[in-house]
C-alpha positions in Angstrom: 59.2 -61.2 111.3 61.2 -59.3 108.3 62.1 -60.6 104.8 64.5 -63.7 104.9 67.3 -63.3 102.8 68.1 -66.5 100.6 72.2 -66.9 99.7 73.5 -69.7 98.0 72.2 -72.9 96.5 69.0 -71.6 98.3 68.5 -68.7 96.2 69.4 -70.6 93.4 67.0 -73.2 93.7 64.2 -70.8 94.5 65.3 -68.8 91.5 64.8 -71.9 89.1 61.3 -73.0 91.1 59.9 -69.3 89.6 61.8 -70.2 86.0 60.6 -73.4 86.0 56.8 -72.7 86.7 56.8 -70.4 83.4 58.0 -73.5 80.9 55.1 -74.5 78.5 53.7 -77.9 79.6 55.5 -80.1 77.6 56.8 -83.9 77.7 60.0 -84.8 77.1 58.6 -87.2 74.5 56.4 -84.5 73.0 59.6 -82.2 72.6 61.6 -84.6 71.5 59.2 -86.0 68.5 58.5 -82.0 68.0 61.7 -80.7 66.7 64.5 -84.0 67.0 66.2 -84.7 63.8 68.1 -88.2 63.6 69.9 -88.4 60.4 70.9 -91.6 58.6 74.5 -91.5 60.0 73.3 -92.3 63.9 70.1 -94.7 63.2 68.4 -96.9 60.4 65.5 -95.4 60.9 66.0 -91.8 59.9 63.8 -88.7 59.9 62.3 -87.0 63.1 61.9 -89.1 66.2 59.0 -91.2 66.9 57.9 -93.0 69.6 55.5 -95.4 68.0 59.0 -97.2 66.2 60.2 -97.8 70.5 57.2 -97.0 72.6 58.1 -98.9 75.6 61.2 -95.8 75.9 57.7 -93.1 76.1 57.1 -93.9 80.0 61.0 -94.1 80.6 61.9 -90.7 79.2 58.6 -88.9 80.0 60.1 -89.9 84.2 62.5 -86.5 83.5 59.5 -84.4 83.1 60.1 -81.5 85.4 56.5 -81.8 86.8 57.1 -85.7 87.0 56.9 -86.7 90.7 60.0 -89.4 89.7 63.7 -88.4 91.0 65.8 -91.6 90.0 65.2 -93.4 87.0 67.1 -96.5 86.5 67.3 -98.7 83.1 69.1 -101.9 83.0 69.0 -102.8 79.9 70.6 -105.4 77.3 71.9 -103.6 74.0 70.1 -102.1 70.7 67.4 -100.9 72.7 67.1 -97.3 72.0 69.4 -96.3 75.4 71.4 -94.0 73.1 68.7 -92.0 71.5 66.9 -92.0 74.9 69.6 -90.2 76.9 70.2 -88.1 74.6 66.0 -87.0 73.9 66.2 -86.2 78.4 69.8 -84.1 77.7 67.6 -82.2 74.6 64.9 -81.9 76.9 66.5 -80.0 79.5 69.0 -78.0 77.1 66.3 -77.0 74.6 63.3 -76.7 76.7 63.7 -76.4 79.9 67.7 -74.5 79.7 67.6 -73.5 83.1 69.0 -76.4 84.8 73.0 -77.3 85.9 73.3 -80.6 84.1 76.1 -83.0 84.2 77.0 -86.2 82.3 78.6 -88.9 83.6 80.6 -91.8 82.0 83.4 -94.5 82.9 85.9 -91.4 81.8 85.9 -87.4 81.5 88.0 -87.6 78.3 85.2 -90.0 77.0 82.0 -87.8 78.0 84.1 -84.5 76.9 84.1 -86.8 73.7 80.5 -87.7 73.9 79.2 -84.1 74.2 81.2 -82.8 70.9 80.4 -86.1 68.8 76.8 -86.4 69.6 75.2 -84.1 71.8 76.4 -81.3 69.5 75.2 -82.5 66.6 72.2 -82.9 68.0 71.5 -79.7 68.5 72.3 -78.5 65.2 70.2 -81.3 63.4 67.0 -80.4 66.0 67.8 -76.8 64.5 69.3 -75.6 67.9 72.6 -74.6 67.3 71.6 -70.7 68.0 70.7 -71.2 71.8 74.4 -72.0 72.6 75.3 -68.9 74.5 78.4 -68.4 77.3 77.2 -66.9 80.7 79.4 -63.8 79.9 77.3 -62.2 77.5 79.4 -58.9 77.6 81.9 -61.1 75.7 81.0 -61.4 72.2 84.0 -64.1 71.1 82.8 -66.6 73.3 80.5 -69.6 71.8 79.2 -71.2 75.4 81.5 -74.0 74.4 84.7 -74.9 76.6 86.5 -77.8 77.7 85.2 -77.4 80.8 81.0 -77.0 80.2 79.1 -77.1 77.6 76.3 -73.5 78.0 73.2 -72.6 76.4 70.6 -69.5 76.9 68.4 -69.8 80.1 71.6 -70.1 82.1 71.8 -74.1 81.8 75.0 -75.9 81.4 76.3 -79.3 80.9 79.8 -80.5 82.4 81.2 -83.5 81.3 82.8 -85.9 84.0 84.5 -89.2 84.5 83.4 -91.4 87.1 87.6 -92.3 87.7 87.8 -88.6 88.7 85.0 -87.5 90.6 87.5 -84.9 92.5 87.1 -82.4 89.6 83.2 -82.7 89.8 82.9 -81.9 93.7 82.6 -78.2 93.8 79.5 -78.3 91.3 76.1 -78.7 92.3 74.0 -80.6 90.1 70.0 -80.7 89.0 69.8 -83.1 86.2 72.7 -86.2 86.9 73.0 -88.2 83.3 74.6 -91.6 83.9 75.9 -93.7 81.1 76.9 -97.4 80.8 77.5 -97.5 85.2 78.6 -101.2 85.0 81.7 -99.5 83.3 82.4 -97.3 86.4 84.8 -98.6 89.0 83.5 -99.9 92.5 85.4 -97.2 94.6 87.5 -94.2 94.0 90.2 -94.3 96.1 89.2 -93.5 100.0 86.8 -91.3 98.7 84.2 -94.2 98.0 81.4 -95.2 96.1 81.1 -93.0 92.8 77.2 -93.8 92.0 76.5 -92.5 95.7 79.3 -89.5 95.1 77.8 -88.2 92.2 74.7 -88.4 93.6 75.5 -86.1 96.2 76.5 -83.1 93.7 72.4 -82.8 93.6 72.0 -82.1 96.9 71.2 -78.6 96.6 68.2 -79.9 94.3 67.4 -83.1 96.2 63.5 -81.7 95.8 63.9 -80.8 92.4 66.6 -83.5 91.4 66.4 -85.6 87.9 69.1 -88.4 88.0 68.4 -90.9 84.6 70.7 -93.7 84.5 71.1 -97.2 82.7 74.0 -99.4 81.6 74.4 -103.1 80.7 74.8 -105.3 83.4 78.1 -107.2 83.8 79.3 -109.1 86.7 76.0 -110.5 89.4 76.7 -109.3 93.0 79.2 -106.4 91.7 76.7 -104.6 88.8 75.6 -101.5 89.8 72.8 -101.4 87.2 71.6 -104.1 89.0 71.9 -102.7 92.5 70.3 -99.8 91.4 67.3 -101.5 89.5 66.6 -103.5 92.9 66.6 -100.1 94.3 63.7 -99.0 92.6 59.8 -100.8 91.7 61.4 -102.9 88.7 59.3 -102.3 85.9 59.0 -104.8 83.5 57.4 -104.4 79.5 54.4 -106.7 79.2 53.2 -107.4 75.6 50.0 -109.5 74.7 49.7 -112.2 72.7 48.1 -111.5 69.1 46.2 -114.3 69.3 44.7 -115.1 73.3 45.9 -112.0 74.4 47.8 -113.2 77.3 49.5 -110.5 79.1 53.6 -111.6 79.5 57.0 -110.7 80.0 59.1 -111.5 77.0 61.8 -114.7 78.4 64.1 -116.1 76.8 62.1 -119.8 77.6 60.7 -121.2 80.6 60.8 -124.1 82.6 56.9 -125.3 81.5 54.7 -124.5 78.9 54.8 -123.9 75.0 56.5 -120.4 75.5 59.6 -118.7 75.0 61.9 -118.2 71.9 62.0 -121.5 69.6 64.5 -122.0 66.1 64.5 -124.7 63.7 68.0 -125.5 61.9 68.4 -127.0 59.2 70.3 -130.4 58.0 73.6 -129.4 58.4 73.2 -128.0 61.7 72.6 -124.3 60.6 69.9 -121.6 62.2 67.4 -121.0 59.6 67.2 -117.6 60.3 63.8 -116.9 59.0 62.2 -119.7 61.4 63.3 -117.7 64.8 59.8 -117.0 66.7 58.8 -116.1 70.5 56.2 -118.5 71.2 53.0 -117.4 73.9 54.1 -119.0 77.4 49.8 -119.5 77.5 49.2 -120.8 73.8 51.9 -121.0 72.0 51.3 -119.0 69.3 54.4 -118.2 67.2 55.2 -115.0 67.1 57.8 -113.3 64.2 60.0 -110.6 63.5 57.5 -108.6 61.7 54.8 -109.0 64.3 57.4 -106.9 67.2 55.6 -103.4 66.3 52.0 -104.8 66.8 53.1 -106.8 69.8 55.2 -103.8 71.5 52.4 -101.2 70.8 50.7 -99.8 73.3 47.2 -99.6 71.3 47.6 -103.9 71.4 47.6 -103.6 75.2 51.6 -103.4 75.8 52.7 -101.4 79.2 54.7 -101.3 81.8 54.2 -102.7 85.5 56.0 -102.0 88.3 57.0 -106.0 90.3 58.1 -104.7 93.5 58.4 -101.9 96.1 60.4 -99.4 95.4 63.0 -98.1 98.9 61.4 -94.8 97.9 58.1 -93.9 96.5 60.4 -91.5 93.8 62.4 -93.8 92.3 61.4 -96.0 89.5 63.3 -99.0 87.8 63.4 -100.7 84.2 64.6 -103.4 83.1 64.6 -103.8 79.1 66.7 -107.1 77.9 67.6 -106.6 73.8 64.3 -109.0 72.5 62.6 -106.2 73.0 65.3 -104.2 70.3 62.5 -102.6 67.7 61.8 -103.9 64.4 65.0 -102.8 61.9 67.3 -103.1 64.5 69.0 -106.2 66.5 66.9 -109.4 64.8 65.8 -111.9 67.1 67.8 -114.2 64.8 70.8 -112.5 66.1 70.1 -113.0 69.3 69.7 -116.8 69.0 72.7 -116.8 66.7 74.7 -115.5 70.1 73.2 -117.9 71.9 73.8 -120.8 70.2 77.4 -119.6 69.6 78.0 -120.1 73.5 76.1 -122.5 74.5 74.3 -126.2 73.2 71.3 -126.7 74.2 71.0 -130.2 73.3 74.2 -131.3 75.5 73.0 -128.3 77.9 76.3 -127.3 78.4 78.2 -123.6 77.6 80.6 -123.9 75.2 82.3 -120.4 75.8 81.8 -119.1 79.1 83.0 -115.8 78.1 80.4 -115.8 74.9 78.0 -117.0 77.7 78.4 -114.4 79.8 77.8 -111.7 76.8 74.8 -113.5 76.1 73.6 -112.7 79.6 74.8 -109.2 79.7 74.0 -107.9 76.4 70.8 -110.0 75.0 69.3 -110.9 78.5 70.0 -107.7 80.0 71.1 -109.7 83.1 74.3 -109.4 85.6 76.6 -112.8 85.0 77.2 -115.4 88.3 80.6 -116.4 87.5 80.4 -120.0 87.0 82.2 -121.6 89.9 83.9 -118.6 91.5 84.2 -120.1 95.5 82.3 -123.4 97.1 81.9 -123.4 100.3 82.0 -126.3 102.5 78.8 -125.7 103.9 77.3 -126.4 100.3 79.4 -129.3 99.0 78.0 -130.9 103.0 74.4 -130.9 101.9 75.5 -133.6 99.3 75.7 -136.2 102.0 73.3 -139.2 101.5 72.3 -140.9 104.6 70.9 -143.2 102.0 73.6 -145.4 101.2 77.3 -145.9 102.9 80.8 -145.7 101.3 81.6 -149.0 98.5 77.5 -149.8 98.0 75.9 -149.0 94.8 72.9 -147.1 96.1 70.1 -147.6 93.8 66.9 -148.0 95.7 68.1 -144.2 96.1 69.2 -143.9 92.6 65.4 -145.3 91.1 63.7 -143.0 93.2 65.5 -139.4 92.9 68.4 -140.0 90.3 65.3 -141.3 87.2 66.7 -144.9 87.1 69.7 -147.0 88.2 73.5 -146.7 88.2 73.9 -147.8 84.8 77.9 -148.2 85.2 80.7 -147.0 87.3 83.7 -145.4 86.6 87.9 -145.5 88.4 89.6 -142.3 87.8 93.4 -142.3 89.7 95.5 -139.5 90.7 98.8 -140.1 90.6 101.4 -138.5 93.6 104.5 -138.8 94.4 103.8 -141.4 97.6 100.3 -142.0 96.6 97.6 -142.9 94.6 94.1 -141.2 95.1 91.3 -143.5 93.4 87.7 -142.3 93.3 84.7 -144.6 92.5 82.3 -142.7 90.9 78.4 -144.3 89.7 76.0 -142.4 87.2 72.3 -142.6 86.5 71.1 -141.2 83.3 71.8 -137.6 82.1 75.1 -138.0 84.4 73.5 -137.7 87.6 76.6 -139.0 90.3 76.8 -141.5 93.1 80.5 -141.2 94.8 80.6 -144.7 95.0 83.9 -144.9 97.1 87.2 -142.6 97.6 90.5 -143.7 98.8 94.5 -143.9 99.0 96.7 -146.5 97.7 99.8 -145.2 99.7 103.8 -146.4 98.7 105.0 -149.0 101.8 107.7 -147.7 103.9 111.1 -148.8 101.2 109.5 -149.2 98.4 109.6 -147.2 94.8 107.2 -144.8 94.4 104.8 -144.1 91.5 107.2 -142.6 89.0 107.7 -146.3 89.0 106.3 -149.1 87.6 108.0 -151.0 90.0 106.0 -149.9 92.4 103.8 -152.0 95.0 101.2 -149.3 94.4 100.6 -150.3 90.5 99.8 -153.9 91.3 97.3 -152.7 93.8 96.2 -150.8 91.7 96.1 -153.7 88.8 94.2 -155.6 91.1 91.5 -153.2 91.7 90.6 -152.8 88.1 90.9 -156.5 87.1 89.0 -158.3 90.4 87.3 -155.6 92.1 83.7 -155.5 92.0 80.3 -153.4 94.0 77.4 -154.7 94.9 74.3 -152.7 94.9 71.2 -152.7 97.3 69.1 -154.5 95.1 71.8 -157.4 94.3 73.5 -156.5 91.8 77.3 -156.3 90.9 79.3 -153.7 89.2 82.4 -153.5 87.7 84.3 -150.3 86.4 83.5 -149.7 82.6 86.4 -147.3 81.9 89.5 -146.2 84.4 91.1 -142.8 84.0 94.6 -142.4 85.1 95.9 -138.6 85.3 99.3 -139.0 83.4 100.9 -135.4 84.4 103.5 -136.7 87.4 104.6 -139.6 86.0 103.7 -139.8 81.8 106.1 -142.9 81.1 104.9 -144.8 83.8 101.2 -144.5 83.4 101.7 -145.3 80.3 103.2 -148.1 80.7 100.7 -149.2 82.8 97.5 -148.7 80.5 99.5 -150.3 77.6 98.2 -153.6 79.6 95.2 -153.2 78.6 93.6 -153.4 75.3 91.0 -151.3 76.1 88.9 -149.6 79.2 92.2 -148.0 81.3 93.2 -144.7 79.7 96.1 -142.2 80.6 95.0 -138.7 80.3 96.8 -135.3 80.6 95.0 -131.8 81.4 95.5 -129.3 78.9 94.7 -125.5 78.8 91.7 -123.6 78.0 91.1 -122.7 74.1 92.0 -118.8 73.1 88.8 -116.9 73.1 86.6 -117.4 70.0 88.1 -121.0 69.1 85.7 -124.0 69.8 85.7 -125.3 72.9 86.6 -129.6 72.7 86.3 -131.2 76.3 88.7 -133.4 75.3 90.9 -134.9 72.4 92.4 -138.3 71.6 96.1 -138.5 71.5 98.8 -141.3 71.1 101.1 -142.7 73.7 104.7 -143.4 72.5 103.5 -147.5 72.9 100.9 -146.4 70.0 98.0 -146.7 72.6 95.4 -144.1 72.9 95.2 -141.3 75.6 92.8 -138.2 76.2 93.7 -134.6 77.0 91.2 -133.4 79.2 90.2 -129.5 79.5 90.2 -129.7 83.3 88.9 -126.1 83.4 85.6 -126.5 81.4 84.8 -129.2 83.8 85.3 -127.2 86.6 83.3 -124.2 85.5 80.7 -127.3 84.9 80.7 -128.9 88.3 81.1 -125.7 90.5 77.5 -124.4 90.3 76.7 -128.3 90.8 78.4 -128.3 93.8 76.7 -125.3 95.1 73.2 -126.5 94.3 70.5 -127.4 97.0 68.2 -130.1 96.4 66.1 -132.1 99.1 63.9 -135.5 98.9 61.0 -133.1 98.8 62.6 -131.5 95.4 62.3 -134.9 93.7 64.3 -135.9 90.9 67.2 -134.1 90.5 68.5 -132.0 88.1 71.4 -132.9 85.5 74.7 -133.7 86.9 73.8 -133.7 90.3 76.3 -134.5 92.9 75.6 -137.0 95.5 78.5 -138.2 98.3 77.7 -141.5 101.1 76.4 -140.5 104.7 80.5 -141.5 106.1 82.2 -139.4 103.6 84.8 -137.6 105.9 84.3 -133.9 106.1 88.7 -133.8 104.7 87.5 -135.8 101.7 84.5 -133.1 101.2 86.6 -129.9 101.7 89.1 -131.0 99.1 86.0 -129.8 96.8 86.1 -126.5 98.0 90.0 -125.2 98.0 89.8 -124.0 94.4 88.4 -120.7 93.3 87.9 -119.4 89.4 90.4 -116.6 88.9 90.6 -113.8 86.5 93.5 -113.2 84.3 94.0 -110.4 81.4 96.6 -110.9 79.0 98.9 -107.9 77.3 95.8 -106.9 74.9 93.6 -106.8 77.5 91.4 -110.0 77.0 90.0 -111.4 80.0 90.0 -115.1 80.8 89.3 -116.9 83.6 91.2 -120.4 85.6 90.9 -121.9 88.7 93.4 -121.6 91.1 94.5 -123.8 93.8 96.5 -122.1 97.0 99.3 -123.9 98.5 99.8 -127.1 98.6 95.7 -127.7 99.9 94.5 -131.4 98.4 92.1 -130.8 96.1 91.9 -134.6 94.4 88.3 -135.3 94.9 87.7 -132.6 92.6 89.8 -133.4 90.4 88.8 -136.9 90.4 85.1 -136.0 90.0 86.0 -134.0 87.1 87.8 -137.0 85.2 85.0 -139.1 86.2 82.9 -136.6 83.8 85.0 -136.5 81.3 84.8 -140.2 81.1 81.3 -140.0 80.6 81.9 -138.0 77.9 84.7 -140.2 76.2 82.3 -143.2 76.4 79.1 -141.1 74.9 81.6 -140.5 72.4 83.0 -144.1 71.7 79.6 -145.3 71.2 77.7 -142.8 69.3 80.6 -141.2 66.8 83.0 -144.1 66.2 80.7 -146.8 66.9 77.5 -145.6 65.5 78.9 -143.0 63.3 76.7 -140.2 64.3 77.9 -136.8 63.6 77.7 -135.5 67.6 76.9 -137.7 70.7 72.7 -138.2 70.5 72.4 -137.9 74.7 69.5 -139.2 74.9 69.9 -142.2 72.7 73.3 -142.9 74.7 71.3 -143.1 77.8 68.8 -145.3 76.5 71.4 -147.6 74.8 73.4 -147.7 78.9 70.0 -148.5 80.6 68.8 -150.7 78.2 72.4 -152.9 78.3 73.6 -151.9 81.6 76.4 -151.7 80.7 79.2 -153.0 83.5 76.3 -154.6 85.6 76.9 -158.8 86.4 
């Protein structure tokens, strides 16, 4: 058989084999801490690059060694961690070392990488003192630098072309080796009817697919939709484990855990504020506090810190990292910062969020974690595993309630919604930390003649009167309930219902539904107002109950789960499946105003009948309004104390005969 003549990306990749074989056996890491320069202007810690000051970034970078067996490298990551200086050390790698490879890098937009490459990887090259190995292909011309709009060449024959994920067209007639990809969460899902853009630009290395290098990472954004994500699950999901200074328990830093002493713990001081300087991860074995100036000793690997991989990979050549911002090194993002964010969004003591968006950063950027949209879509299918066969439609059901609810129903609550022809009532019963019997659900409908309920004339307001005044529940252990507080929605008929509370002195409210806050301003579930009789009202952010109650509504739970779980939803065995769906027409909508700023409402379609939910969500906020009466006006607290309020209900039962 003669000689076999190689043409195209053949020859090419057998021409780079032979060039590659003669490079000096060096890490990436080792090249990097050889001859990189980061000056003051791009990091606080400035002088040549060390990996004893982010060591867990060694085993990540050293995956782009050309001898490494690792393809795909994947980091999901939250932010501060070194990502920046790491991309850049494998771009170094290949331009300054290795220089024979076609290289691309890869962001959200071409403008934006072009950018990237004359701001940063530039300059790093002149401060690593390799500014000289810049050097077009055409050597015979002397005026050009190896630096166009179009690629970015250096001696060896390598090049770097800058591209935008939006345009993938102007990258298709290039065939890749090394594939850098920045911040992919930012990329969009599909390019037109071309497709995927991850798996487009992953095809440009085809040619190399033996040889290939793609190193990517990005915050995660949205859960089911994040391709960081996607892409860590593709690989064997490498996780940092550092060891306790003091038992030497091998763990995964978490932001807290279910059980146990461990996780990240705060004290704050009497007026409510962090004390910054008390801000410690605590061993999930012993306990043992752990502060800000212990990170280097507790990330170094010479105190036992390493990687391990937590699954199988869907090919032996890619690996995965995930790298949430706790781990940020020592002079960087605080650990105080991080709880300052979190408390920001969220109250641990009321376990509720108090910005979703600010929630949702949280998760991205501190947690390194894709976001679940709180209470995008319920299905009916979920909202059906609430049924009870327990207890039946208008009985109090607390045999059930002792055993998986943590005590009785301590009181019951009437919340109305007002129609043109009819009045939807909901009975709703809760057991401490506002676990939720639906008690009873129907219609008050207008007689054939009569006024409706813009009205007070109407036959439907003295049913409605007679309800609250005479109407009582009995429970299955012989007791009798009456309705501590009555929520009427005000927002078809304002006059009337007021009218209608006015008859009471107190316990029967009007309420209206207001809109969500502007982003950044404090969340208040609701706020008192005045009627134009002088009585008192509530606006109710409908909304924040919703994004509440959705994930509640989605939630499993069995008899074999035992007590459940805060707020829990439970609905009587002969609840009719069209009472049940009218949980499940609304779904949480985006929306982005002329700035750009992204917030989010729930939308309902048509005309479907969604009171239930809406009923369900005053019911909460009565809860709320009655913590509220008790412990800040009556008690003069300065915030509702939860669990005194529920010792104070169980103790009184309150509304019980």
């Amino acid at each position: 058989m003669g000689d076999i003549t190689l043409v195209g990306a053949d020859w090419i990749v057998q021409e780079i084999g032979a060039l590659t074989e003669s490079i000096e056996r060096v890490r990436p890491t080792s090249y990097n801490e050889r001859v990189r320069f980061l000056p003051g202007s791009v990091t606080p810690i400035p002088g040549y690059l060390r990996y004893d000051v982010n060591p867990f970034m060694r085993e990540i970078v050293d995956c782009c060694d050309v001898d490494s067996p690792v393809r795909e490298v994947y980091l999901e990551k939250g932010v501060q961690i070194t990502w920046t200086t790491a991309l850049e050390s494998v771009a170094l790698y290949f331009m300054g070392h290795v220089r024979t490879l076609p290289t691309m890098y890869v962001t959200a937009d071409r403008d934006l990488a072009a950018a990237r490459i004359e701001n940063n990887f530039l300059p790093m090259l002149q401060q690593s003192g390799l500014g000289h190995i810049l050097r077009s292909s055409d050597e015979g011309n002397t005026r050009k630098t190896g630096k166009t709009a179009e690629q970015l060449q250096w001696e060896g024959g390598g090049y770097m072309v800058p591209a935008g994920a939006r345009s993938v067209s102007k990258s298709m007639s290039y065939s890749i080796c090394v594939l850098l990809k920045d911040e992919v969460d930012a990329w969009p899902d599909v390019i037109g009817k071309d497709g995927d853009p991850m798996k487009l630009f992953d095809d440009r290395c085809a040619a190399f697919w033996e040889r290939r290098k793609i190193f990517g990472g990005g915050t995660p954004k949205i859960a089911g939709t994040s391709k960081i994500h996607k892409a860590f699950l593709r690989g064997d999901q490498r996780r940092y484990y550092v060891r306790c200074k003091k038992c030497g328990f091998a763990q995964v830093l978490r932001w807290s855990f279910p059980e146990g002493p461990g996780g990240f713990k705060w004290d704050l001081d009497e007026g409510g504020v962090l004390i910054l300087e008390s801000v410690r991860y605590c061993c999930q074995n012993c306990g043992e506090p752990h502060f800000e100036h212990d990170k280097e000793k507790l990330f170094s690997p010479k105190n036992g810190a390493e990687w391990r991989p937590t699954a199988r990979p869907v090919q032996p050549d890619i690996r995965s990292y995930h790298l949430p911002s706790m781990y940020s090194p020592a002079g960087m993002t605080p650990w105080y910062k991080c709880v300052g964010q979190y408390l920001d969004a969220f109250d641990p003591v009321a376990r509720r969020v108090k910005d979703p968006d600010q929630f949702q950063v949280f998760y991205n950027n501190i947690l390194g974690e894709p976001f679940e949209v709180m209470g995008s879509k319920i299905s009916f299918v979920q909202v059906s595993g609430h049924r009870r066969t327990m207890y039946a439609l208008g009985r109090v059901p607390n045999r059930f309630a002792r055993q998986y609810l943590g005590g009785p129903i301590l009181f019951l609550v009437c919340t109305v919604d007002v129609q043109k022809e009819f009045l939807s009532v909901g009975v709703f019963g809760f057991a401490v930390d506002a676990k939720t019997c639906l008690i009873d659900y129907f219609r008050i409908n207008v007689p054939p003649g009569a006024d409706d309920c813009s009205a007070i004339t109407s036959p439907v307001w003295a049913e409605l009167r007679a309800l609250i005044d005479e109407r009582t529940y009995n429970s299955d252990d012989n007791r009798a309930y009456r309705f501590h507080v009555t929520l009427i929605d005000a927002s078809y008929s304002t006059d009337t219902v007021a009218v209608f509370c006015s008859e009471y002195a107190s316990g029967v409210f009007p309420i209206l539904g207001r809109d969500r806050p502007a982003k950044y301003q404090r969340i208040k579930e609701f706020a008192e107002f005045k009627t134009q009789l002088g009585t008192t009202g509530y606006r109710v952010l409908v909304d924040h109950y919703k994004d509440r109650l959705a994930p509640v509504l989605r939630r499993e739970w069995s008899e074999a789960a035992g007590v459940q779980r805060r707020y829990h939803f439970n609905a009587p065995i002969d609840i009719t499946d069209a009472a049940l769906k009218e949980l499940t027409v609304e779904q949480r909508r985006e929306k982005r105003d002329a700035s750009g700023v992204v917030s989010y409402f729930w939308y309902r379609p048509g005309n479907a009948r969604n009171e239930l939910f809406d009923l369900l969500v005053y019911a909460h906020a009565a809860v709320d309004i009655i913590a509220w009466t008790l412990c800040v006006q009556y008690y003069e607290l300065d915030n509702v104390d939860w669990p005194s309020f529920w010792g104070f209900m169980l103790d009184n039962m309150v509304g019980i005969e």
